[in-house]
C-alpha positions as CSV (number, residue, x, y, z in Angstrom):
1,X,0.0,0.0,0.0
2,X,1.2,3.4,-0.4
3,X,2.0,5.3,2.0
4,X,-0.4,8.2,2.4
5,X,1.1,11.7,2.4
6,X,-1.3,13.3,5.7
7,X,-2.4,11.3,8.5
8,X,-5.4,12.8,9.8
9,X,-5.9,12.3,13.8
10,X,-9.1,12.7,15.6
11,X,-9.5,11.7,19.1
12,X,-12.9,11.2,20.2
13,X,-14.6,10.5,23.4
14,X,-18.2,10.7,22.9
15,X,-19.1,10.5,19.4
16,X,-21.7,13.0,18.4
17,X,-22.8,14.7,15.0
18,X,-19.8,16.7,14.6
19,X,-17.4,13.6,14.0
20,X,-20.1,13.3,10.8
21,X,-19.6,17.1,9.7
22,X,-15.9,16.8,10.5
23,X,-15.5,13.2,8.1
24,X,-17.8,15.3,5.7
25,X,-15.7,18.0,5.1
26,X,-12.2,15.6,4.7
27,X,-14.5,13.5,2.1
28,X,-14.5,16.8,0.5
29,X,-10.8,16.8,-0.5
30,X,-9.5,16.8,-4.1
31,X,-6.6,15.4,-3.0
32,X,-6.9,11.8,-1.7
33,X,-3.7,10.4,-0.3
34,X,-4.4,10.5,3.5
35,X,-5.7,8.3,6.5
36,X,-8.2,8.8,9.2
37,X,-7.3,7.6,12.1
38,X,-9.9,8.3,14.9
39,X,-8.9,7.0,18.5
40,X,-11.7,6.0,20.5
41,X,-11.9,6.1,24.5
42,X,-15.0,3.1,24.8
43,X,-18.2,5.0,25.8
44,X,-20.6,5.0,23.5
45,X,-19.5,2.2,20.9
46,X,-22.3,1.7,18.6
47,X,-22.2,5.8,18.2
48,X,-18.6,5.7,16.5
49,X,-18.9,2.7,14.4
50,X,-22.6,4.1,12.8
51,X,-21.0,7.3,12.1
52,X,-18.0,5.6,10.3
53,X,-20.0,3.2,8.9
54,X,-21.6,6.4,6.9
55,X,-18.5,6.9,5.3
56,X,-16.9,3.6,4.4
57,X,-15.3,5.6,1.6
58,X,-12.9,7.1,3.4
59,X,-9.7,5.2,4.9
60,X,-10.4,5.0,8.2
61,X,-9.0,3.2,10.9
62,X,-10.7,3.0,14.4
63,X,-8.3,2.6,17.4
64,X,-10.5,1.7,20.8
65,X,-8.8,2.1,23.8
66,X,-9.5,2.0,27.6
67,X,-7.3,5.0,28.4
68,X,-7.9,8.5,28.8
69,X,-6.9,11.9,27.9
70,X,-7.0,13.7,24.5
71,X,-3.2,13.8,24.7
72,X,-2.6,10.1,25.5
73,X,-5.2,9.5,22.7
74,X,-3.0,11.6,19.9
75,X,0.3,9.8,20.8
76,X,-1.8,6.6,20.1
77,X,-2.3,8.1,17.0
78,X,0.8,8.8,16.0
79,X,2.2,4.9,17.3
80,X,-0.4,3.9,14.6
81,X,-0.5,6.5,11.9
82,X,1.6,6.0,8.6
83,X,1.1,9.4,6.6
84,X,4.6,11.3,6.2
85,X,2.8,14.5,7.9
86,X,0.4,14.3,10.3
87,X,-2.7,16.8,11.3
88,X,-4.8,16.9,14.3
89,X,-8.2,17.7,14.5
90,X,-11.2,17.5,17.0
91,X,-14.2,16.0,16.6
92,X,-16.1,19.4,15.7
93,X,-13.3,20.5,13.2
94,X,-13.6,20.5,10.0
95,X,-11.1,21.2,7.1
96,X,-11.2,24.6,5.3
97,X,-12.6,23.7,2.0
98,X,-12.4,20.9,-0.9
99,X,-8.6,22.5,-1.9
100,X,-6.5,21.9,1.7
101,X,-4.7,18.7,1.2
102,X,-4.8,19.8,-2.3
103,X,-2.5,23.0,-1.4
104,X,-1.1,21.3,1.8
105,X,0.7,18.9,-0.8
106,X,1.8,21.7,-3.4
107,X,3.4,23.6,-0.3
108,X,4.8,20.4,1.2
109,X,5.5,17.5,-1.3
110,X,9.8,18.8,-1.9
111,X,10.2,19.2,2.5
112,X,11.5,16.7,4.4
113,X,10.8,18.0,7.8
114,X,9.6,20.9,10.2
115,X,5.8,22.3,11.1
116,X,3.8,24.4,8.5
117,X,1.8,26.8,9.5
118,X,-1.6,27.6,8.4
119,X,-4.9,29.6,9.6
120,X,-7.6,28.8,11.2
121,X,-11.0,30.0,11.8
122,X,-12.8,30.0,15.3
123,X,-16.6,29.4,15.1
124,X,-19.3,28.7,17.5
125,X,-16.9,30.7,20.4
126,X,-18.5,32.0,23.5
127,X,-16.1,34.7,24.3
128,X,-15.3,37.7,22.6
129,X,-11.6,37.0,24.0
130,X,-11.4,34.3,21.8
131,X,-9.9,36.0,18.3
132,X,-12.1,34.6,15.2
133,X,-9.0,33.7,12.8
134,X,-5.7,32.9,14.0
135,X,-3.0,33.2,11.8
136,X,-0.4,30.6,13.4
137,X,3.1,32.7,13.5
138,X,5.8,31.7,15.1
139,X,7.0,35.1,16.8
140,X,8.5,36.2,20.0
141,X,4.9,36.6,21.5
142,X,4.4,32.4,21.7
143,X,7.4,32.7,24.7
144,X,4.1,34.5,26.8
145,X,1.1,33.2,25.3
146,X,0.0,30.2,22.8
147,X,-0.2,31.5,19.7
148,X,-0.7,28.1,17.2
149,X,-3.6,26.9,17.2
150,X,-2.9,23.0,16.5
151,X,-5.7,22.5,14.3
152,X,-3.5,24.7,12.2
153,X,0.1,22.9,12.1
154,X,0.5,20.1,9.9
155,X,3.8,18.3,11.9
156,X,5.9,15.9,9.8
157,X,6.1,12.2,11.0
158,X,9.7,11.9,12.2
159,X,9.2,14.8,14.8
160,X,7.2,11.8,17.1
161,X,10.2,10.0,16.4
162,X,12.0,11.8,19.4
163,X,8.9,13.7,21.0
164,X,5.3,13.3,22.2
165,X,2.6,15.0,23.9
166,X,3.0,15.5,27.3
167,X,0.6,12.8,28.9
168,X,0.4,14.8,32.8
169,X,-0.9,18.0,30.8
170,X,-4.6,18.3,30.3
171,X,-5.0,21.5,28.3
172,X,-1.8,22.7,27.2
173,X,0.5,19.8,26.2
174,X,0.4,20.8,22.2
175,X,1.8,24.2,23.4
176,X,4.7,22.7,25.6
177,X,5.6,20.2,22.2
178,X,5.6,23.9,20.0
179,X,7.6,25.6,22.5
180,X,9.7,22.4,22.7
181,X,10.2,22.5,18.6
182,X,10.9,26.0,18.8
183,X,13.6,26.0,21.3
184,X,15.3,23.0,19.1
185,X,15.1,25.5,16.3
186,X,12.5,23.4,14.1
187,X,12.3,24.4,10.6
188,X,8.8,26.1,10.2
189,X,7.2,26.8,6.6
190,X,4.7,28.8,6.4
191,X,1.4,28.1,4.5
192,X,-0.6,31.1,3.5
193,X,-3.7,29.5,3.5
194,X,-7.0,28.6,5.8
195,X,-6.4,24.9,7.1
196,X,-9.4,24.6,9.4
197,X,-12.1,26.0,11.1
198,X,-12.7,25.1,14.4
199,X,-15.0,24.9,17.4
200,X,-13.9,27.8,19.4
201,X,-15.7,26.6,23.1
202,X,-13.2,23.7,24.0
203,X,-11.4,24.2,27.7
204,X,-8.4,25.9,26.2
205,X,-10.4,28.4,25.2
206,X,-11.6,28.4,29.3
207,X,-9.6,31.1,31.4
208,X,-9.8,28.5,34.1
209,X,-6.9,28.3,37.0
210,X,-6.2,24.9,35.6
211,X,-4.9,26.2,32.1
212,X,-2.5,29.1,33.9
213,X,-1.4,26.2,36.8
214,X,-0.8,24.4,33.6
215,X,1.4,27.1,31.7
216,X,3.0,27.9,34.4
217,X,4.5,24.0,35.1
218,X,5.2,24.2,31.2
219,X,7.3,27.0,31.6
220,X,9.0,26.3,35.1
221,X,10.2,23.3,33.3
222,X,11.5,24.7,29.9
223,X,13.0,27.9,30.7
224,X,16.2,29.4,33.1
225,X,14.8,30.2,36.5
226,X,15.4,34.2,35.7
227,X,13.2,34.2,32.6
228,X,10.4,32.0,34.3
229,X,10.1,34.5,37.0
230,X,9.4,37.2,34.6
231,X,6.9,34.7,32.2
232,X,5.1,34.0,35.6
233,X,4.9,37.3,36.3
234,X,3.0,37.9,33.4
235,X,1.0,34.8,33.2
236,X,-0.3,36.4,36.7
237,X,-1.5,39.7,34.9
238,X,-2.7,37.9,31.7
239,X,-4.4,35.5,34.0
240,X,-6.2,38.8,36.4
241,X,-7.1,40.4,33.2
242,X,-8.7,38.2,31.0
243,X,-10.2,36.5,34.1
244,X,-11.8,40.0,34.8
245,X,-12.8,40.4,31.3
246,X,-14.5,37.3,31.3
247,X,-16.8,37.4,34.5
């Protein structure tokens, strides 16, 4: 079989009538030479399989496990997938439009490595703190806040070779991996183009305690002492700010 050129990694925990708009939308592509690999935490079983069952067009592979987490469930999807770049996306993501993979490819097909960076649309948010369209730059700004948007990166397959998610993180292990690739100097292409559009109401988009508790262990354990007192410092007043904004 040949190997397909994007892996395409959705965990899902409770299957629901997104997963079918999210399928939908990759069914859409012009260009065809990916998987789908959906990794299923067991709760509602007969869910997933009539979903996928509505698209037995598509290569799909369902991977069932006990375990959870979302980012335990995306290293099981990289263990499994075989695409030479790989793409995460949520349940209620969907791809762009019917050109993505088609311009993903063009911009890609001659690199052998790196990220590449595309945009991304927020819809259905809840916040007007939430931006609608991120543009996914790597610029000194990501050192204080998350700037990617992951639904936006398309990583190539040997960067899990020596790396994965962060299985103790809960909200913001696909921001300690960028900062990670950054910091190793990762090349980073840029895509000028709208990858996905996504459900702008997941808990990262939460100003919760648990996501700055979270960026603060991320940074503690990436940076010299000096500069994590000053990024905590700030990650205080972004944290009283948009907290107060939010209420």
């Amino acid at each position: 079989m040949e190997t397909p050129f994007i892996s395409i990694i959705i965990p899902v925990f409770n299957a629901s009538d997104y997963l079918d708009k999210c399928l939908d939308s990759i069914s859409k592509q012009n260009f065809k030479s990916f998987e789908i690999l959906i990794i299923h935490r067991i709760i509602n079983e007969e869910t997933i399989d009539v979903i996928a069952r509505k698209h037995d067009d598509l290569p799909i592979k369902i991977i069932k496990t006990q375990k959870a987490g979302i980012y335990k469930a995306m290293n099981i999807g990289c263990e499994n997938a075989a695409g030479k770049w790989f793409i995460f996306l949520g349940q209620d993501d969907q791809l762009a439009n019917s050109d993505t993979f088609s311009n993903v490819f063009k911009s890609l097909k001659n690199s052998h490595g790196g990220i590449a960076l595309g945009g991304v649309e927020i819809i259905e948010k809840k916040s007007w703190l939430v931006p609608s369209f991120y543009a996914n730059r790597v610029t000194p700004l990501i050192f204080l806040k998350n700037t990617l948007h992951h639904q936006g990166i398309i990583y190539h397959s040997s960067i899990f070779n020596k790396i994965k998610y962060d299985e103790d993180l809960n909200v913001l292990a696909d921001y300690k991996l960028n900062l990670e690739l950054i910091k190793k100097k990762t090349n980073v292409i840029r895509l000028n183009f709208l990858i996905s559009k996504c459900n702008g109401t997941g808990i990262s988009k939460k100003f919760t305690k648990s996501l700055y508790a979270e960026e603060r262990k991320i940074k503690k354990s990436l940076f010299h002492p000096v500069l994590y007192f000053i990024l905590a410092f700030f990650i205080t007043i972004k944290q009283l700010i948009k907290t107060s904004l939010s209420n």
